[in-house]
C-alpha positions in Angstrom: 0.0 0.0 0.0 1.3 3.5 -1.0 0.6 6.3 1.2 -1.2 7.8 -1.9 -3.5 5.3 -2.6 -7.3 6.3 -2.7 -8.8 4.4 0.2 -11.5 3.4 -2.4 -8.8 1.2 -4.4 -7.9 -0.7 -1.2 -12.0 -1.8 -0.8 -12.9 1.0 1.5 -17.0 2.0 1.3 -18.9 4.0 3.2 -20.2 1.8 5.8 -16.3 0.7 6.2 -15.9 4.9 6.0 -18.0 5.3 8.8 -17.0 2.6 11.0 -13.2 3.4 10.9 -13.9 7.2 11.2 -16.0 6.7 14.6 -13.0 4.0 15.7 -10.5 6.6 14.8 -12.5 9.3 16.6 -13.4 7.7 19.6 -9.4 6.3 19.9 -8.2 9.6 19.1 -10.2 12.2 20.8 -10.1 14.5 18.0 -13.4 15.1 16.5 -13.5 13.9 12.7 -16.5 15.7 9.8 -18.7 12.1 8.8 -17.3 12.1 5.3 -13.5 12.2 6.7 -12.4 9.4 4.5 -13.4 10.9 1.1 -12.4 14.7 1.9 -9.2 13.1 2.8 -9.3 10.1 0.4 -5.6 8.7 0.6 -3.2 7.5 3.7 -0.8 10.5 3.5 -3.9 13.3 3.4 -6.2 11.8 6.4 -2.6 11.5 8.7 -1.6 14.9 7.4 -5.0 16.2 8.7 -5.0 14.5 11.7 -1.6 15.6 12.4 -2.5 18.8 12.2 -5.4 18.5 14.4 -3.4 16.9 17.4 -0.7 19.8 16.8 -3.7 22.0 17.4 -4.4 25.3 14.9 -7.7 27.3 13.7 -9.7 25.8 10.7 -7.7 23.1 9.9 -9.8 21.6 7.9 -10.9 24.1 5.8 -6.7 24.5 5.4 -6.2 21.2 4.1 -9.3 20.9 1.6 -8.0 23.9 0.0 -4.5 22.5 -0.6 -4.8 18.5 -1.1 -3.9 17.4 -4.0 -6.3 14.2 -5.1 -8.6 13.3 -8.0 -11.9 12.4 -7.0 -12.7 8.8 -7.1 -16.2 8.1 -8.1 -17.6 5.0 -6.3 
């Protein structure tokens, strides 16, 4: 697995999407949007986010939509 591999290639849906997102929340602490795994669709941009999030920082989300660089993958 490459850190910038679509989640979608590797079998991921959205009740997989869902599940992992409320296991990573709840382990975490850090509260996560309910489509987390398809704004940040690859390895490298959910850890990057999430990163940033533990780090702490205003609007980080809105910061990392705005310069990810993925294609959309249609499911």
């Amino acid at each position: 697995m490459r850190d910038e591999q679509p989640f979608a290639e590797l079998g991921l849906d959205s009740l997989m999407a869902v599940e992992m997102k409320n296991d990573l929340q709840a382990s975490s602490g850090i509260s996560l949007p309910a489509n987390f795994f398809f704004e940040f669709p690859t390895v490298r941009q959910a850890a990057a986010y999430l990163n940033a999030k533990m780090v702490g920082g205003e609007d980080v989300g809105r910061r990392m939509q705005d310069t990810a660089d993925y294609e959309e993958v249609e499911l």
